[in-house]
Structure formats: structure tokens, C-alpha cells
C-alpha positions, 0 to 999 in steps of 0.5 A, a space after each residue: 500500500 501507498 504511503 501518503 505524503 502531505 506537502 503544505 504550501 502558503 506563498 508562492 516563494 515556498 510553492 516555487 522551491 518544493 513544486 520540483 519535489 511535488 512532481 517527482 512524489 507524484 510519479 513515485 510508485 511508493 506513495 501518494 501525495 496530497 496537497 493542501 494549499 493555504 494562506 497567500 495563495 487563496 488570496 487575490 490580492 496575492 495574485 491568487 496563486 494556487 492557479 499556478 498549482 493546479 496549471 502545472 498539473 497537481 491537483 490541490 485536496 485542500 484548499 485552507 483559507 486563513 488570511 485576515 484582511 488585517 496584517 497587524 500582529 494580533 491578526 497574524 496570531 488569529 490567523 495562526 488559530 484559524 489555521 490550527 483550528 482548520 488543519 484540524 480538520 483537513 487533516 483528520 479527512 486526508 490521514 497523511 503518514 507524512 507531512 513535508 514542511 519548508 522553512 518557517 512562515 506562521 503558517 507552517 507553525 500552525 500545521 507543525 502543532 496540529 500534526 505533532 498532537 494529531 500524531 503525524 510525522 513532519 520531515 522539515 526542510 530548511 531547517 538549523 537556518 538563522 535570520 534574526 530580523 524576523 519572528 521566522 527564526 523562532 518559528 524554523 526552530 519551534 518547528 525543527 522540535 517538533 519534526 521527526 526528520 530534518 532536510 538541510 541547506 549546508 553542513 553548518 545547518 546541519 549541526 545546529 539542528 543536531 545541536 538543537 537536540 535532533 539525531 545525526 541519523 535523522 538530519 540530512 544535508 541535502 542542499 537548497 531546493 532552489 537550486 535545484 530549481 534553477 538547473 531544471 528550468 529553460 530560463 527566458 531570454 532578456 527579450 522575452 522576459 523584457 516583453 512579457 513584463 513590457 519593460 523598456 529593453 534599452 534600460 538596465 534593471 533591478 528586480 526588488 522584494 522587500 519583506 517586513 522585518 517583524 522583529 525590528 525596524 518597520 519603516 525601511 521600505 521608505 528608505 529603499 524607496 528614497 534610494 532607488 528614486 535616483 536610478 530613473 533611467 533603470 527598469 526597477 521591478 518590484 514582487 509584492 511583500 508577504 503576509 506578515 504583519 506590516 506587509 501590506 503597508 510596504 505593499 502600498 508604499 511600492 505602489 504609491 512609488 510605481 504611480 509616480 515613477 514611470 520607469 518602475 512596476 510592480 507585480 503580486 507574483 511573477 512566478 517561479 520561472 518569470 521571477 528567475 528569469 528576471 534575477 538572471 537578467 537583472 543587474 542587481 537583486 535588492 531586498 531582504 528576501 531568502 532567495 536572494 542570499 540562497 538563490 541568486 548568486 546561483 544566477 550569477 547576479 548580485 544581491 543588495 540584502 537590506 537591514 537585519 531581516 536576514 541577519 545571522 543566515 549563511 550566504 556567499 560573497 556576492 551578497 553585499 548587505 546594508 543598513 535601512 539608511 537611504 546613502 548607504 543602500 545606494 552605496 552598496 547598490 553601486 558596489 554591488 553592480 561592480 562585483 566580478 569575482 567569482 561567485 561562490 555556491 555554497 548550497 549545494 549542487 542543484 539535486 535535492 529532491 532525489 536525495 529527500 525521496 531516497 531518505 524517505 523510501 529508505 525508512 520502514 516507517 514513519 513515527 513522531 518517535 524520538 529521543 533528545 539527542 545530547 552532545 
């Protein structure tokens, strides 16, 4: 009999780096997979990405809608109890021997505590990463406890899981799954991609994301804004901010930005292969995203990482951070565009997904069983 394997998806970023794993469970004659879609992807004012899911052929068995229209803290944690109240639910009807959770979005909080007391094994990815700018960092690690079995980006990830109290035997250096992204897909030409997002192609660009830091300075989006308004002659693209609580604000700040610049647009989600297309033909990617430090230097383009969103997470020398002071972003977006060293990759060699179903075949069982493992 078929072991069931639940993959759980709430925004679109997530979405792009497991949908490679998503498809080879699917063809796996060892188990079924499940789908339960939440979060921003349910949400028009998203993008409504969950069509993205069902284009590229997966069929969604649940659909959990969770977002409030309010992006404050204390709607973030509603939000987290309609989620735990709902996966209740989903879960009680799709009985998954397995759950599949990536990274550390609230979200994920709320099905990781949900299936630890229903009894249903996690196996995280992404875990052991630290990002001190954002409540994600207590979240990822919160989760990391209450899963079973652990996928990682690097070696060093690797053992502070382990120091967390995880098992070695149980916690695996696979590599980031974006990587692996990036070696499976035809990026679009400058061409194409310049006419799909109907860019003007004599003009360089700069592809933009920047998230709340949820933990610190909520006001940088003005700053940025302040520093990128002397670049008038550059396609300054920007994706739309997250969920989290503040989201919505830097949201309509970029949009405030866009009307009045004629050279700047904004996008609720380009998609995973617009969106690396548009980092491979980008002179510079700039923000506070993951993938920028993860990613990007994969594509060969350099990234500007504002503020302290992603203090503390391991990333290689194209990665050029800043302070939310509008000279100093400017400044390092102008050193940034001068990088030509060699860039580093340092999150693995691009083949995850076989290395995770590997693991996961290999176990006779899946169990929430464990022990505290001491150093």
C-alpha cells in the first residue's frame, strides 16, 4: 500500500522551491501525495496563486483559507488559530503518514502543532537556518522540535539542528531546493522576459522584494524607496511583500512609488520561472528576501540584502548587505553592480529532491518517535 505524503504550501516563494519535489512524489510508485494549499495563495490580492498549482498539473485536496484582511500582529496570531483550528480538520479527512514542511512562515507553525498532537510525522526542510530580523527564526526552530526528520541547506545547518537536540541519523544535508530549481528550468531570454513584463529593453534593471522585518525596524521600505528614486533611467521591478504583519503597508508604499515613477512596476507574483528569469537578467537583486542570499548568486547576479531581516543566515560573497539608511543602500547598490569575482555556491549542487525521496523510501516507517539527542 501507498504511503501518503502531505506537502503544505502558503506563498508562492515556498510553492516555487518544493513544486520540483511535488512532481517527482507524484510519479513515485511508493506513495501518494496530497496537497493542501493555504494562506497567500487563496488570496487575490496575492495574485491568487494556487492557479499556478493546479496549471502545472497537481491537483490541490485542500484548499485552507486563513488570511485576515488585517496584517497587524494580533491578526497574524488569529490567523495562526484559524489555521490550527482548520488543519484540524483537513487533516483528520486526508490521514497523511507524512507531512513535508519548508522553512518557517506562521503558517507552517500552525500545521507543525496540529500534526505533532494529531500524531503525524513532519520531515522539515530548511531547517538549523538563522535570520534574526524576523519572528521566522523562532518559528524554523519551534518547528525543527517538533519534526521527526530534518532536510538541510549546508553542513553548518546541519549541526545546529543536531545541536538543537535532533539525531545525526535523522538530519540530512541535502542542499537548497532552489537550486535545484534553477538547473531544471529553460530560463527566458532578456527579450522575452523584457516583453512579457513590457519593460523598456534599452534600460538596465533591478528586480526588488522587500519583506517586513517583524522583529525590528518597520519603516525601511521608505528608505529603499528614497534610494532607488535616483536610478530613473533603470527598469526597477518590484514582487509584492508577504503576509506578515506590516506587509501590506510596504505593499502600498511600492505602489504609491510605481504611480509616480514611470520607469518602475510592480507585480503580486511573477512566478517561479518569470521571477528567475528576471534575477538572471537583472543587474542587481535588492531586498531582504531568502532567495536572494540562497538563490541568486546561483544566477550569477548580485544581491543588495537590506537591514537585519536576514541577519545571522549563511550566504556567499556576492551578497553585499546594508543598513535601512537611504546613502548607504545606494552605496552598496553601486558596489554591488561592480562585483566580478567569482561567485561562490555554497548550497549545494542543484539535486535535492532525489536525495529527500531516497531518505524517505529508505525508512520502514514513519513515527513522531524520538529521543533528545545530547552532545
Amino acid at each position: 500500500m501507498k504511503r501518503k505524503i502531505c506537502i503544505v504550501t502558503g506563498t508562492r516563494a515556498e510553492y516555487g522551491l518544493l513544486s520540483n519535489l511535488a512532481k517527482q512524489l507524484q510519479k513515485d510508485k511508493e506513495f501518494d501525495l496530497q496537497m493542501i494549499v493555504t494562506g497567500m495563495h487563496l488570496s487575490p490580492e496575492f495574485g491568487s496563486t494556487y492557479k499556478e498549482i493546479e496549471n502545472d498539473g497537481f491537483l490541490i485536496d485542500e484548499k485552507i483559507e486563513i488570511l485576515l484582511s488585517a496584517d497587524s500582529p494580533t491578526g497574524i496570531v488569529k490567523s495562526i488559530g484559524l489555521a490550527t483550528i482548520s488543519f484540524t480538520d483537513a487533516l483528520n479527512r486526508l490521514q497523511p503518514d507524512l507531512i513535508i514542511i519548508l522553512g518557517d512562515r506562521f503558517e507552517m507553525l500552525a500545521v507543525a502543532q496540529t500534526a505533532l498532537i494529531m500524531q503525524i510525522p513532519i520531515a522539515h526542510i530548511h531547517g538549523g537556518e538563522c535570520t534574526f530580523g524576523a519572528y521566522d527564526d523562532a518559528i524554523r526552530h519551534s518547528i525543527t522540535k517538533m519534526a521527526t526528520w530534518h532536510f538541510t541547506s549546508t553542513e553548518s545547518h546541519r549541526k545546529r539542528v543536531i545541536q538543537l537536540g535532533e539525531s545525526p541519523e535523522r538530519v540530512y544535508n541535502v542542499g537548497a531546493l532552489g537550486i535545484e530549481n534553477i538547473a531544471n528550468l529553460n530560463l527566458l531570454t532578456r527579450h522575452e522576459l523584457f516583453q512579457k513584463l513590457q519593460l523598456d529593453e534599452q534600460r538596465p534593471m533591478f528586480l526588488i522584494t522587500y519583506h517586513p522585518e517583524t522583529t525590528g525596524h518597520i519603516n525601511g521600505i521608505y528608505e529603499l524607496l528614497k534610494a532607488l528614486e535616483n536610478y530613473p533611467d533603470i527598469n526597477l521591478v518590484f514582487t509584492k511583500s508577504n503576509a506578515d504583519n506590516g506587509g501590506r503597508m510596504i505593499n502600498e508604499s511600492i505602489q504609491q512609488f510605481v504611480l509616480n515613477h514611470s520607469n518602475a512596476k510592480i507585480f503580486d507574483s511573477l512566478g517561479q520561472l518569470k521571477y528567475l528569469s528576471a534575477v538572471k537578467n537583472a543587474d542587481v537583486v535588492i531586498g531582504n528576501s531568502s532567495s536572494g542570499l540562497i538563490e541568486v548568486p546561483y544566477l550569477e547576479t548580485p544581491t543588495v540584502n537590506c537591514g537585519n531581516r536576514q541577519e545571522g543566515r549563511e550566504h556567499p560573497n556576492s551578497v553585499f548587505n546594508t543598513n535601512m539608511d537611504t546613502e548607504n543602500i545606494r552605496n552598496t547598490i553601486e558596489k554591488a553592480r561592480k562585483f566580478s569575482n567569482k561567485y561562490e555556491h555554497i548550497f549545494g549542487d542543484g539535486i535535492v529532491s532525489e536525495k529527500i525521496i531516497t531518505v524517505l523510501r529508505s525508512l520502514p516507517s514513519f513515527s513522531i518517535q524520538k529521543g533528545f539527542y545530547d552532545l
